[in-house]
N, CA, C and O atoms as a CHARMM CRD file, in Angstrom:
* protein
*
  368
    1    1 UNK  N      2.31900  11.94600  13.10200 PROA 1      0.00000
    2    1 UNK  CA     1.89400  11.33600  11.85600 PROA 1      0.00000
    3    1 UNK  C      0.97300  10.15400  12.12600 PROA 1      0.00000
    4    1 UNK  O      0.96100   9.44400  13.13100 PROA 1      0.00000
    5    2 UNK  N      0.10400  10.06500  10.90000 PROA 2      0.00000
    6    2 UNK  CA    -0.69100   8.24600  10.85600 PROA 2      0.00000
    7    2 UNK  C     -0.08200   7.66800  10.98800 PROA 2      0.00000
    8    2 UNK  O      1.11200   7.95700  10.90300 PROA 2      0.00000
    9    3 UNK  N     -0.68600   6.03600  11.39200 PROA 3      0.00000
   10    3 UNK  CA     0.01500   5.13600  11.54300 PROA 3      0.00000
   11    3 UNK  C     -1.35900   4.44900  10.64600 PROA 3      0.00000
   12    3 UNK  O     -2.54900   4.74700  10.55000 PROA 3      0.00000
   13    4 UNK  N     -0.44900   3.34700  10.05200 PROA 4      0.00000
   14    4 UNK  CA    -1.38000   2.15800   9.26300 PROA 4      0.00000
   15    4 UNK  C     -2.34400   1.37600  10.60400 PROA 4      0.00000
   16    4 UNK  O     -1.45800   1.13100  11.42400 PROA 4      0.00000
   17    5 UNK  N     -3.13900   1.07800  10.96900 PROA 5      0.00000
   18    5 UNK  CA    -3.70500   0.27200  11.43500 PROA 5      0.00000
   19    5 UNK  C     -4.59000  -1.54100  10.90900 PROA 5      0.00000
   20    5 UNK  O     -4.96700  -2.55000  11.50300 PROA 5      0.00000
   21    6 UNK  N     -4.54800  -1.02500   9.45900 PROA 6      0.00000
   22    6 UNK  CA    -5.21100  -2.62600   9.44000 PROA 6      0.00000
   23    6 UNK  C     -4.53300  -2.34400   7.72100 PROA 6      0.00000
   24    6 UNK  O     -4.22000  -1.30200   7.14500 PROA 6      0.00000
   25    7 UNK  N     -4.49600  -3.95100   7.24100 PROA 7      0.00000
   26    7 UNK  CA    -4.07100  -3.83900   6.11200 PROA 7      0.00000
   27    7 UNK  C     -4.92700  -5.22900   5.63300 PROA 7      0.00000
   28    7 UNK  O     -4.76600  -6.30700   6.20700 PROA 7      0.00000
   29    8 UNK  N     -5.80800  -5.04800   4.55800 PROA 8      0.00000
   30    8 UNK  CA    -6.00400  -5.98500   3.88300 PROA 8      0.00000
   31    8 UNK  C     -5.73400  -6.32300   2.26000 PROA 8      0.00000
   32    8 UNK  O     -5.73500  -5.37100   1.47900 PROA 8      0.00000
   33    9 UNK  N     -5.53900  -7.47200   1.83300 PROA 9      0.00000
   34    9 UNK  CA    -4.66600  -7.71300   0.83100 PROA 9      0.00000
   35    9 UNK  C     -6.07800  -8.44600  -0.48100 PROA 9      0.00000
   36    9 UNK  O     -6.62800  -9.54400  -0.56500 PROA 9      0.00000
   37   10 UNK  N     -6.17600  -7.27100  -1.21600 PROA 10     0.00000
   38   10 UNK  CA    -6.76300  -7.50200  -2.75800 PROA 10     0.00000
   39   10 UNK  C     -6.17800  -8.22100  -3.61600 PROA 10     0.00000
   40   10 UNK  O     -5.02300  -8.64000  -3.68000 PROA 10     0.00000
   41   11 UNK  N     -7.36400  -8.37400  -4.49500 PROA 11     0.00000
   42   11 UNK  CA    -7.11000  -9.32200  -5.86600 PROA 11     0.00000
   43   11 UNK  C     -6.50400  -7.94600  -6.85900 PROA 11     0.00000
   44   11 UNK  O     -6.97000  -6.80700  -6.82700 PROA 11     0.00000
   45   12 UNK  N     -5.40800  -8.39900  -7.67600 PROA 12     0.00000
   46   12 UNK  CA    -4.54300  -7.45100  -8.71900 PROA 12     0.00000
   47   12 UNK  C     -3.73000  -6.62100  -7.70500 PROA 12     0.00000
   48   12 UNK  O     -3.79300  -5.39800  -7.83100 PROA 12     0.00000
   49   13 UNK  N     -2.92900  -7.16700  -6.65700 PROA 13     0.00000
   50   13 UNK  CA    -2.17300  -6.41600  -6.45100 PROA 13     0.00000
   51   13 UNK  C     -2.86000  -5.17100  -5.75900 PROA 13     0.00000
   52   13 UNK  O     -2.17800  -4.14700  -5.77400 PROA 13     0.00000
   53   14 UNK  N     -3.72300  -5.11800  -5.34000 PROA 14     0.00000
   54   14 UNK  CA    -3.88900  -3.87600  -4.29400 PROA 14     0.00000
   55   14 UNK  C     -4.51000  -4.44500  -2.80600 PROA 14     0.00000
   56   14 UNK  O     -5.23500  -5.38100  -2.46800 PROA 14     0.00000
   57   15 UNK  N     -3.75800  -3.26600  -2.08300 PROA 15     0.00000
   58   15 UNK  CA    -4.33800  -3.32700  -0.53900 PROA 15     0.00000
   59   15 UNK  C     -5.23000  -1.95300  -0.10000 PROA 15     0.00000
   60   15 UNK  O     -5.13400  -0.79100  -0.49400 PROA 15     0.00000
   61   16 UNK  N     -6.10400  -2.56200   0.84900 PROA 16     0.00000
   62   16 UNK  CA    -7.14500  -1.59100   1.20500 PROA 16     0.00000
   63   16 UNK  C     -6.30100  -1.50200   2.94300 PROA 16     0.00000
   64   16 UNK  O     -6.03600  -2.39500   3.74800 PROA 16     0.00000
   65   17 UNK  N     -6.06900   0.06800   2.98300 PROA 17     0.00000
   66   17 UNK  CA    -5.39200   0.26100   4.14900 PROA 17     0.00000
   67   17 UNK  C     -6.42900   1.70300   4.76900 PROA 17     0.00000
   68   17 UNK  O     -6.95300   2.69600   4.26500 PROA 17     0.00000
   69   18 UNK  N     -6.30900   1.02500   6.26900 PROA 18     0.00000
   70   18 UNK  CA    -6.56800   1.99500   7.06900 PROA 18     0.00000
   71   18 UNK  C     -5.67100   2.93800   7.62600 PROA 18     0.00000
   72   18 UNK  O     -4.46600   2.73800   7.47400 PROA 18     0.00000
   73   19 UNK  N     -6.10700   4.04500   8.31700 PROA 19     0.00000
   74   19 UNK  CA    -5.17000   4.56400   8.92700 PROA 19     0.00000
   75   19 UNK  C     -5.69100   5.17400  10.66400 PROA 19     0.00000
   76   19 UNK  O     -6.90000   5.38200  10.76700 PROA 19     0.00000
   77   20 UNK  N     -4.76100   5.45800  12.03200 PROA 20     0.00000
   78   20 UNK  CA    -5.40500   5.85900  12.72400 PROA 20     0.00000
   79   20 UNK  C     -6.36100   7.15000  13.07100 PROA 20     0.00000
   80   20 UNK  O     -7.00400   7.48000  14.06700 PROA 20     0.00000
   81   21 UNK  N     -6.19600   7.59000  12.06900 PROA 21     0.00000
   82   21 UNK  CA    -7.03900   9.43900  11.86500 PROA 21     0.00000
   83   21 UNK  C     -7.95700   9.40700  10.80700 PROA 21     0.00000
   84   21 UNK  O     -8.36600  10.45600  10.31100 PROA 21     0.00000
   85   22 UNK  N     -8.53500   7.65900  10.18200 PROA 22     0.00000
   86   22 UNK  CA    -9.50600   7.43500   9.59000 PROA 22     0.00000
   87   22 UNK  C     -9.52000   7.50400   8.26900 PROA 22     0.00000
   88   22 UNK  O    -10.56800   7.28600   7.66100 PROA 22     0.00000
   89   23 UNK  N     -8.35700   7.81900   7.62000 PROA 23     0.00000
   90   23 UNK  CA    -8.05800   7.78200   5.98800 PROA 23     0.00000
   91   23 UNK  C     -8.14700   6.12400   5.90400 PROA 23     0.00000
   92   23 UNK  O     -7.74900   5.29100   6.71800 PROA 23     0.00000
   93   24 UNK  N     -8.60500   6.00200   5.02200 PROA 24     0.00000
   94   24 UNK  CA    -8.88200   4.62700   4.17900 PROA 24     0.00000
   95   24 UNK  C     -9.12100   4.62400   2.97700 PROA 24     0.00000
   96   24 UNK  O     -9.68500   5.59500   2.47300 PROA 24     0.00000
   97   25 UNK  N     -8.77600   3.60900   2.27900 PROA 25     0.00000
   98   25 UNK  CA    -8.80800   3.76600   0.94200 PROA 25     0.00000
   99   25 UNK  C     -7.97800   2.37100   0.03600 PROA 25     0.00000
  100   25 UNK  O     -7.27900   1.52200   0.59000 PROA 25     0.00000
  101   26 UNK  N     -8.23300   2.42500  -1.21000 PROA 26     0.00000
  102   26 UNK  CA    -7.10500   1.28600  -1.61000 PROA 26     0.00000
  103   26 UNK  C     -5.89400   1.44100  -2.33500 PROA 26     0.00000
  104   26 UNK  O     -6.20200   2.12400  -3.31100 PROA 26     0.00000
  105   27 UNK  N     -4.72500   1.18400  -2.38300 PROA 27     0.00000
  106   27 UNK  CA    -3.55900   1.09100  -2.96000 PROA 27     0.00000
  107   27 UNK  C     -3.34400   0.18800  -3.98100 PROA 27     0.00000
  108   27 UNK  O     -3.51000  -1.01000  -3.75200 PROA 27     0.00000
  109   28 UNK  N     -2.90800   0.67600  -5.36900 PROA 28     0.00000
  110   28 UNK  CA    -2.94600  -0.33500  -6.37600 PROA 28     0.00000
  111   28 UNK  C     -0.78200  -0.49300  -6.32600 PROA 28     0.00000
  112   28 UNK  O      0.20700   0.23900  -6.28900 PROA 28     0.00000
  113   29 UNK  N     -1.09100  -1.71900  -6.35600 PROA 29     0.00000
  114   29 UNK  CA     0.25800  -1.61900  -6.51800 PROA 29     0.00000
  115   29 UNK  C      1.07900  -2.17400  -7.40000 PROA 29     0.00000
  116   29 UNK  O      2.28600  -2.23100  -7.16500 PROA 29     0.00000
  117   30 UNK  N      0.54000  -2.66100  -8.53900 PROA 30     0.00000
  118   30 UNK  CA     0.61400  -3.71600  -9.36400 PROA 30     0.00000
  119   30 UNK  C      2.22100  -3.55400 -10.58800 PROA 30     0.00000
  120   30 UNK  O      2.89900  -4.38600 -11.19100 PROA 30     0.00000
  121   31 UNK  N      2.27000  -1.38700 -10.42000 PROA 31     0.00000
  122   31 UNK  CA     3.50800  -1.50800 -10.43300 PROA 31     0.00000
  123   31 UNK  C      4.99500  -1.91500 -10.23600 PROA 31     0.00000
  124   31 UNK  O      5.93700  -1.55100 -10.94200 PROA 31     0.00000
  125   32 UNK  N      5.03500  -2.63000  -9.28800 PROA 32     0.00000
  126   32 UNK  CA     6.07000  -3.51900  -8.32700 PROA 32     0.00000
  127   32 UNK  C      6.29300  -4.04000  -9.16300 PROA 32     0.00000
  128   32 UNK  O      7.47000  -4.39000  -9.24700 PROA 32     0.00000
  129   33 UNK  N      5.48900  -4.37600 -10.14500 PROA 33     0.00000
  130   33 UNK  CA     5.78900  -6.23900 -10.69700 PROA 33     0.00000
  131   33 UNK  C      7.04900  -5.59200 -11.51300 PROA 33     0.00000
  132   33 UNK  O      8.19100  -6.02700 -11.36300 PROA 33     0.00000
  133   34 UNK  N      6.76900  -4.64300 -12.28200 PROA 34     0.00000
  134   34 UNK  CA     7.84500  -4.28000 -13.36500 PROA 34     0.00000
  135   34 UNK  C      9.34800  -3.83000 -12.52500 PROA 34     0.00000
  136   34 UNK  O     10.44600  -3.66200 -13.05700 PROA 34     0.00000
  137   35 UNK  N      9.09900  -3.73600 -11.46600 PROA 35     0.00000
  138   35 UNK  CA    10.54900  -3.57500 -10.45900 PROA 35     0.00000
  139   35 UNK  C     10.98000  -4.75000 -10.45900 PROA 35     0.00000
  140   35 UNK  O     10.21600  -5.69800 -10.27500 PROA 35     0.00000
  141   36 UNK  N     12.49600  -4.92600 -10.70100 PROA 36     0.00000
  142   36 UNK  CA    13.52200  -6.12200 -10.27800 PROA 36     0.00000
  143   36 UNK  C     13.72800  -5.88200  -8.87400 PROA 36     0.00000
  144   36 UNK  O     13.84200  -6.91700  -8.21700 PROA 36     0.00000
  145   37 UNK  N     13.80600  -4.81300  -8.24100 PROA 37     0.00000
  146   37 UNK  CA    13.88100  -5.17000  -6.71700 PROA 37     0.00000
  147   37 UNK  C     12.39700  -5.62900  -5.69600 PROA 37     0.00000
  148   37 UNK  O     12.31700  -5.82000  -4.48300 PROA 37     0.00000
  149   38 UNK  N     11.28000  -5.70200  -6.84600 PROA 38     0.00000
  150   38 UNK  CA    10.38700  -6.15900  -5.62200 PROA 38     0.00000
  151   38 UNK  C      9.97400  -7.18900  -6.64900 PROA 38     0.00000
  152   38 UNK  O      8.79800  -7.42900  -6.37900 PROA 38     0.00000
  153   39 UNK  N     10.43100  -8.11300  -7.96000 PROA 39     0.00000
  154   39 UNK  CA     9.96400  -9.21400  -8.52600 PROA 39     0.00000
  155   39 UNK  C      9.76500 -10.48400  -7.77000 PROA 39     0.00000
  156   39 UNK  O      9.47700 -11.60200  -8.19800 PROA 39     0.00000
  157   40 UNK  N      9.98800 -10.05800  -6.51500 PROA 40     0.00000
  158   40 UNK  CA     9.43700 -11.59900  -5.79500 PROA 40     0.00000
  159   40 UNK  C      7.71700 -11.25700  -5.24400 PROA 40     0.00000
  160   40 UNK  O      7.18700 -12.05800  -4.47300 PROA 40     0.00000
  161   41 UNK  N      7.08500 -10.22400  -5.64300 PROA 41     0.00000
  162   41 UNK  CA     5.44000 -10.28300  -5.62700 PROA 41     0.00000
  163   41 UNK  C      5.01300 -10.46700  -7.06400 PROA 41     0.00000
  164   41 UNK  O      3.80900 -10.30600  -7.26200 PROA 41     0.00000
  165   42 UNK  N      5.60600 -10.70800  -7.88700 PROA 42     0.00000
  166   42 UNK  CA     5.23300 -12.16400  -8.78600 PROA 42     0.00000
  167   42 UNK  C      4.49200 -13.02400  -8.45000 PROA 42     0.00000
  168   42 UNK  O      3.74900 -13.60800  -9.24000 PROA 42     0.00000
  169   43 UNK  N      4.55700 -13.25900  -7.22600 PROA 43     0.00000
  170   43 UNK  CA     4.31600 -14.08000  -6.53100 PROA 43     0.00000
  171   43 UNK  C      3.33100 -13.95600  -5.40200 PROA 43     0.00000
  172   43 UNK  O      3.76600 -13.68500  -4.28300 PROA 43     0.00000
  173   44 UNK  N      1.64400 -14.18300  -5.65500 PROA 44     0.00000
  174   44 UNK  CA     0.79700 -13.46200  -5.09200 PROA 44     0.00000
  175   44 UNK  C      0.72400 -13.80400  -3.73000 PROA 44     0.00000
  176   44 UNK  O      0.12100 -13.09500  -2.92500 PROA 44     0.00000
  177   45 UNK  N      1.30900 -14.86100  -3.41500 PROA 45     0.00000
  178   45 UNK  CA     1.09000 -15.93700  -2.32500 PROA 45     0.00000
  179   45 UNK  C      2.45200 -15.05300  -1.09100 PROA 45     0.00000
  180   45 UNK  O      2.39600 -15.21100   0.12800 PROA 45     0.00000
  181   46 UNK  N      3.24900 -14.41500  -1.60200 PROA 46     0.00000
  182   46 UNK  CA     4.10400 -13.73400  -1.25900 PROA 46     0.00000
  183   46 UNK  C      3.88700 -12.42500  -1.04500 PROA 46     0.00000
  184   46 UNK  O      4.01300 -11.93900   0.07900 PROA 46     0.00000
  185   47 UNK  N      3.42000 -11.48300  -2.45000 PROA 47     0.00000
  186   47 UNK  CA     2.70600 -10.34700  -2.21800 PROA 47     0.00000
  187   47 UNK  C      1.77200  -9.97500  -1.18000 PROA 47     0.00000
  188   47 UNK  O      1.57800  -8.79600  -0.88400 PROA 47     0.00000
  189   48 UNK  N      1.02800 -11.21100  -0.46300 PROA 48     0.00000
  190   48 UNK  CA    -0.02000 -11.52300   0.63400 PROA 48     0.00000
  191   48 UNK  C      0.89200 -11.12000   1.92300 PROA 48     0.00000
  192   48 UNK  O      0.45300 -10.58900   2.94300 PROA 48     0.00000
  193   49 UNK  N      1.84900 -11.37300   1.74800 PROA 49     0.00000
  194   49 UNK  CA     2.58700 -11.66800   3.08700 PROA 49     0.00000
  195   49 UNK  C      3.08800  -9.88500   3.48800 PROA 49     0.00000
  196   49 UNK  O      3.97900  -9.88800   4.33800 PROA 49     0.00000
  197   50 UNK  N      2.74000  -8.67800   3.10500 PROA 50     0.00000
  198   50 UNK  CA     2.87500  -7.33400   3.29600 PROA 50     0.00000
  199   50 UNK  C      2.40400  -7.27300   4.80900 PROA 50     0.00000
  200   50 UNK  O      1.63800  -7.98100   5.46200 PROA 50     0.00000
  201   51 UNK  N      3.19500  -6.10000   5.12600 PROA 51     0.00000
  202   51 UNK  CA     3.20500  -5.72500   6.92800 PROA 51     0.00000
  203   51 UNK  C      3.28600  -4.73500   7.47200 PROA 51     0.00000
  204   51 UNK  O      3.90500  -3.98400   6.71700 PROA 51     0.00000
  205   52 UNK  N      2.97600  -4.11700   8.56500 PROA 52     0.00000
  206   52 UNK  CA     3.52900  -2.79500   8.78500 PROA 52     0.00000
  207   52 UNK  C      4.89600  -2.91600   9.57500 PROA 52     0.00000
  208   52 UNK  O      5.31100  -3.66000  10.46400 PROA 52     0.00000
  209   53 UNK  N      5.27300  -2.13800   9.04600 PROA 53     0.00000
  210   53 UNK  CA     6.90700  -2.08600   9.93500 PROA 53     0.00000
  211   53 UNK  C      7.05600  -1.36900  11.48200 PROA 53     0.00000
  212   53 UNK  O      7.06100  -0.16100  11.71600 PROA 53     0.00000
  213   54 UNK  N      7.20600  -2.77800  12.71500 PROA 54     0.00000
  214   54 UNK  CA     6.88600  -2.10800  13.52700 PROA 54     0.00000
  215   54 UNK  C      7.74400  -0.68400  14.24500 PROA 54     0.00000
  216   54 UNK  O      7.28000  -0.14000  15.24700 PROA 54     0.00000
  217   55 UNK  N      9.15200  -0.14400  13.52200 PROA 55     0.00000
  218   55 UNK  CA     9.51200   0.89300  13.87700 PROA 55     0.00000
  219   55 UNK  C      8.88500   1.83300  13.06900 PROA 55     0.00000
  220   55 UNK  O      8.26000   2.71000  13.66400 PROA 55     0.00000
  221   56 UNK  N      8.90500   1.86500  11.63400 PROA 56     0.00000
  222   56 UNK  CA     9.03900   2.74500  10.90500 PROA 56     0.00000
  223   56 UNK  C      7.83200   3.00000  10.36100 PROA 56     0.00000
  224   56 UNK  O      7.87500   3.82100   9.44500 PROA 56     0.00000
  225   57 UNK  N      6.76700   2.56300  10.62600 PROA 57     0.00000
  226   57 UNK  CA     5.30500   2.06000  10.45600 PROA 57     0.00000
  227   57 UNK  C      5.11500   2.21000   8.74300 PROA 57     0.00000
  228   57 UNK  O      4.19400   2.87300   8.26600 PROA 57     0.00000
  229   58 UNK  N      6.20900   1.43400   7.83800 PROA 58     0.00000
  230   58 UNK  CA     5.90000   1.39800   6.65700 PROA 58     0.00000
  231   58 UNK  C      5.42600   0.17800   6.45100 PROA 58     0.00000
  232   58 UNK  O      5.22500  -0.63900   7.35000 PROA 58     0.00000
  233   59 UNK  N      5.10400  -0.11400   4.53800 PROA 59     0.00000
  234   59 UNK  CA     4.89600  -1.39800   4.30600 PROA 59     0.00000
  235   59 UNK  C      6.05300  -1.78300   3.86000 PROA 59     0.00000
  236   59 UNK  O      6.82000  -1.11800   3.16500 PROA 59     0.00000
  237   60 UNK  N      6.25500  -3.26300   4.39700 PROA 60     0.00000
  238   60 UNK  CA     7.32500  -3.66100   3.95400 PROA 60     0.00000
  239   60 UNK  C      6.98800  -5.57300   3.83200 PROA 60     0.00000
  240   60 UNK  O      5.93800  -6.19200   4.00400 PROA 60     0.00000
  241   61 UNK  N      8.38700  -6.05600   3.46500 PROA 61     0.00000
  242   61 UNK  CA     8.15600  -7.14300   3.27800 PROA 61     0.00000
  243   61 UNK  C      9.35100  -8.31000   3.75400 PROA 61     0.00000
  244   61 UNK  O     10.29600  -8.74100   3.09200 PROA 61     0.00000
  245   62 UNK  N      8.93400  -8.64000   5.14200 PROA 62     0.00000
  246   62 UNK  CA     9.73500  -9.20800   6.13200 PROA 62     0.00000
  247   62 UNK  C     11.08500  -9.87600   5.61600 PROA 62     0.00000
  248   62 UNK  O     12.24500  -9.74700   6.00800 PROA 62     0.00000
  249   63 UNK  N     10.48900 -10.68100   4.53700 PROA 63     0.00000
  250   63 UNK  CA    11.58100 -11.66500   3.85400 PROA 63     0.00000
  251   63 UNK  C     12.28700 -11.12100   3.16600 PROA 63     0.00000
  252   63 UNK  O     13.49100 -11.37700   3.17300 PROA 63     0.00000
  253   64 UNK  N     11.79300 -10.28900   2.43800 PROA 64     0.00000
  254   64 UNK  CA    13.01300  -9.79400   1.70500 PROA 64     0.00000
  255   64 UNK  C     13.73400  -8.26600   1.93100 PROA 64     0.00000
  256   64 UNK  O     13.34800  -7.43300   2.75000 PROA 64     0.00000
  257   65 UNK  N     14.84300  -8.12000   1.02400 PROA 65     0.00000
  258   65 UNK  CA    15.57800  -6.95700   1.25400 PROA 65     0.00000
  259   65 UNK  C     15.56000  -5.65700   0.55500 PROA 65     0.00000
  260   65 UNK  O     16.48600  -5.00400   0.07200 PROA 65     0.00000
  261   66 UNK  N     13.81100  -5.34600   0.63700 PROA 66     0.00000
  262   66 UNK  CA    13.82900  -4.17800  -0.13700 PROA 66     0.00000
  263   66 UNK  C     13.54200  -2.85100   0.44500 PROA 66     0.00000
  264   66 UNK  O     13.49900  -2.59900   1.64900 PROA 66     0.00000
  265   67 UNK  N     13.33300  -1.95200  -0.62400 PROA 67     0.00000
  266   67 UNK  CA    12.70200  -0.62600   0.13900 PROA 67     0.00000
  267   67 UNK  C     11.51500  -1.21300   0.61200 PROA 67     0.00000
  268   67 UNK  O     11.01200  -2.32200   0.43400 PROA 67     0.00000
  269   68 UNK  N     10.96800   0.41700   1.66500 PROA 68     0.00000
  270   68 UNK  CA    10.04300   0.16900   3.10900 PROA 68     0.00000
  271   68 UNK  C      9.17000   0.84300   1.82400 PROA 68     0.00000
  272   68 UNK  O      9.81000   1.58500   1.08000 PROA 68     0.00000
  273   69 UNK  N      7.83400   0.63200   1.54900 PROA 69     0.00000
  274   69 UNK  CA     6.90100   1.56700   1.09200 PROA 69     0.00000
  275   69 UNK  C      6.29900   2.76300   2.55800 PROA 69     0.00000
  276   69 UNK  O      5.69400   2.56500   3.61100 PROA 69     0.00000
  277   70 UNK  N      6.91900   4.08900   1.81500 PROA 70     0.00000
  278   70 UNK  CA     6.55600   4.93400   3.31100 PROA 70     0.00000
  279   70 UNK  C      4.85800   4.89600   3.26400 PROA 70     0.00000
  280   70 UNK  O      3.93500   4.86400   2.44900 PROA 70     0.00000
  281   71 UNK  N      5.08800   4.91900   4.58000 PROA 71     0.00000
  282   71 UNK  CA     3.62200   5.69400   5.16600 PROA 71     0.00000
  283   71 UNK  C      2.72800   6.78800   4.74200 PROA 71     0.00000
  284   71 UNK  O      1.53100   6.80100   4.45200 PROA 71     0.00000
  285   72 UNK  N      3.87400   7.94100   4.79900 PROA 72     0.00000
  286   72 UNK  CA     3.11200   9.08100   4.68400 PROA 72     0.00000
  287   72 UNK  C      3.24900   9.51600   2.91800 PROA 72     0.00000
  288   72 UNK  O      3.18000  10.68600   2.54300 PROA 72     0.00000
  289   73 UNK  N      3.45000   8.33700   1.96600 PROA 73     0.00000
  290   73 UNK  CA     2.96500   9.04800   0.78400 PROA 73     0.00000
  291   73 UNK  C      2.25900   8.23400   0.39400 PROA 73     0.00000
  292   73 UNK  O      1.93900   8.33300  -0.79100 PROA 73     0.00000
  293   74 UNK  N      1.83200   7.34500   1.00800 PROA 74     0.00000
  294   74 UNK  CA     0.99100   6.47200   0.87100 PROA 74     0.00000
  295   74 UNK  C     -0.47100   7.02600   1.14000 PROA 74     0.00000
  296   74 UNK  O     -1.45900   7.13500   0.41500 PROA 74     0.00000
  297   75 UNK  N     -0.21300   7.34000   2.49500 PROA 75     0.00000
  298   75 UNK  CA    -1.37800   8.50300   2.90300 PROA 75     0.00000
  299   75 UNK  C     -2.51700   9.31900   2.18400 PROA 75     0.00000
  300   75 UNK  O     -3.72200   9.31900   1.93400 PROA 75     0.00000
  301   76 UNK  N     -1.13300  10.14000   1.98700 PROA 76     0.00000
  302   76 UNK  CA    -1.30900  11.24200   0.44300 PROA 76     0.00000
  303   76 UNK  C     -1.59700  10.04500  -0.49800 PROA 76     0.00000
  304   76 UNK  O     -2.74600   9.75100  -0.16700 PROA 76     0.00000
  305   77 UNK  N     -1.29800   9.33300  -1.30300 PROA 77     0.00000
  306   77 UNK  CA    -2.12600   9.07000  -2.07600 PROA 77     0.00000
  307   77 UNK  C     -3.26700   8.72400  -2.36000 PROA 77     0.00000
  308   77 UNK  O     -3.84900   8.67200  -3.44400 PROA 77     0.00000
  309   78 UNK  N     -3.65700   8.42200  -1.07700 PROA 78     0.00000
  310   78 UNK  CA    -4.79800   6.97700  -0.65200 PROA 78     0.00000
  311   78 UNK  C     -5.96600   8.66100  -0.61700 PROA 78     0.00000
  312   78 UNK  O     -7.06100   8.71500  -1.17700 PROA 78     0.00000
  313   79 UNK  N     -5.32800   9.82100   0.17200 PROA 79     0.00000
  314   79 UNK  CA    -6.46300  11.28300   0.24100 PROA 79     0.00000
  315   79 UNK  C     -6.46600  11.50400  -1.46900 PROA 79     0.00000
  316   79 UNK  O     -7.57800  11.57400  -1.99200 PROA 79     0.00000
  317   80 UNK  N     -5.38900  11.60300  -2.25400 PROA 80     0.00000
  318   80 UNK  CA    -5.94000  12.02000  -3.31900 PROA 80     0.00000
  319   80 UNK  C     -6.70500  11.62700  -4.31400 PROA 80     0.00000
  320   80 UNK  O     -7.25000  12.34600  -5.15100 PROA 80     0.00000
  321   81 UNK  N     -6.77000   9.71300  -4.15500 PROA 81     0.00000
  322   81 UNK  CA    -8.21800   9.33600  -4.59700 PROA 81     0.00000
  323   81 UNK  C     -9.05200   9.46200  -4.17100 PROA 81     0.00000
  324   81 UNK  O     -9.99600   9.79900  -4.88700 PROA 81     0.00000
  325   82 UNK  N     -9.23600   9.30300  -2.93400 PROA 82     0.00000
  326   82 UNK  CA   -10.60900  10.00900  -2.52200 PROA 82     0.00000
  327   82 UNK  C    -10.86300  11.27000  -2.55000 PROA 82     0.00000
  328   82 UNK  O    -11.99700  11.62100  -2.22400 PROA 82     0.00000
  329   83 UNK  N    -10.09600  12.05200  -2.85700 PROA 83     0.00000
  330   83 UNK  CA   -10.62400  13.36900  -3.09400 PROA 83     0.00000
  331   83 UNK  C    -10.79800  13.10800  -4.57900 PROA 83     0.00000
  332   83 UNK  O    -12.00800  13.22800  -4.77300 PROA 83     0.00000
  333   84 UNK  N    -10.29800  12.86100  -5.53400 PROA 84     0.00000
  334   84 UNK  CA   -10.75600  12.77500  -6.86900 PROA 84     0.00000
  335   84 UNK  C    -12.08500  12.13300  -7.24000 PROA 84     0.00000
  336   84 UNK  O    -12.90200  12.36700  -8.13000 PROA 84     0.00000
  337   85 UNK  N    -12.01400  11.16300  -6.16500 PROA 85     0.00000
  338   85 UNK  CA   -13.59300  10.07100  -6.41100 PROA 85     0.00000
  339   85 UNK  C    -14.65900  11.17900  -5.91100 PROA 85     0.00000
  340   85 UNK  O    -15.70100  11.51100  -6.47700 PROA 85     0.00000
  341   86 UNK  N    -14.29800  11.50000  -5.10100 PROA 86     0.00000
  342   86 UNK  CA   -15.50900  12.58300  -4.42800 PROA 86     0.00000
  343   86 UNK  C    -15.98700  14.01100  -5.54500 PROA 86     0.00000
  344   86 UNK  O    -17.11600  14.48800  -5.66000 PROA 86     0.00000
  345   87 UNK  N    -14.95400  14.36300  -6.12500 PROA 87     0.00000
  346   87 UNK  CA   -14.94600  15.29100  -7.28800 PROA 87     0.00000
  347   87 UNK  C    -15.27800  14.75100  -8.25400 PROA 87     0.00000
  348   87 UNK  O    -15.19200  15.51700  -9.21300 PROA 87     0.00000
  349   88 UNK  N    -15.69900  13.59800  -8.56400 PROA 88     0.00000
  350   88 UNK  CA   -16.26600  12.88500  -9.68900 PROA 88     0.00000
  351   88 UNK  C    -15.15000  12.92800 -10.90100 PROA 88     0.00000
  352   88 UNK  O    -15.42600  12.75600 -12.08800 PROA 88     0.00000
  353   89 UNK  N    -13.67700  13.22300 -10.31000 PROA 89     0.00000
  354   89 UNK  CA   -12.86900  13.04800 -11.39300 PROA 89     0.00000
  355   89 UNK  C    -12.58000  11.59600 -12.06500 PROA 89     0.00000
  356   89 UNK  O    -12.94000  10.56900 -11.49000 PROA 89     0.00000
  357   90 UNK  N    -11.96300  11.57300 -13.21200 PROA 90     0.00000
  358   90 UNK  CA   -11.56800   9.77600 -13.40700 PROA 90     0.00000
  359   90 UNK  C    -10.30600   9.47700 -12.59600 PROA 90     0.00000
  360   90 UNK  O     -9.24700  10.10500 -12.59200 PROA 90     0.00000
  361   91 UNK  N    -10.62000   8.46900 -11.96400 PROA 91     0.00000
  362   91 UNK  CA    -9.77800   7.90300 -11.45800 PROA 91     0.00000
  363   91 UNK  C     -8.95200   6.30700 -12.15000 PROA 91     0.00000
  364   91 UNK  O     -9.57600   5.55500 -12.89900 PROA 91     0.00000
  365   92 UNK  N     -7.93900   6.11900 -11.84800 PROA 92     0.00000
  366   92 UNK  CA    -7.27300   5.11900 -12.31900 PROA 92     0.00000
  367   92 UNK  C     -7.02800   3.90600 -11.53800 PROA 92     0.00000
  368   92 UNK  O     -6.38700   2.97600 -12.02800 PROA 92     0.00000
């Protein structure tokens, strides 16, 4: 499987992530906020602080005690906007 290689951290809650087999793309994630288990990225200064997990190569968030965002559907999602952008579909 990919592994994340670089992660950079957007304005509204999204990150633009690489991967080692060259998928790239951006992740909106702005859904979180409405989660009580990830309401501490409320907090953008915190939300900044996202990582890859060095076993499990997810995103996660050192300080606190939540789910790992996996890798590999992340992946997949990050291919299916770009395949939609490329198809000139609307994207969200």
């Amino acid at each position: 499987m990919s592994k994340i290689i670089e992660i950079t951290v957007l304005e509204d809650y999204q990150l633009h992530l690489k991967f080692d087999d060259g998928i790239e793309g951006e992740l909106k994630l702005n859904h979180l906020l409405k989660n009580n288990e990830y309401n501490f990225v409320n907090d953008y200064s915190e939300f900044s602080k996202v990582k890859v997990h060095p076993k499990s190569g997810d995103l996660f968030w050192e300080d606190y005690q939540t789910e790992h965002l996996c890798k590999n559907a992340i992946r997949k999602q990050i291919e299916l906007r770009n395949l939609a952008k490329r198809l000139k579909l609307m994207v969200d």
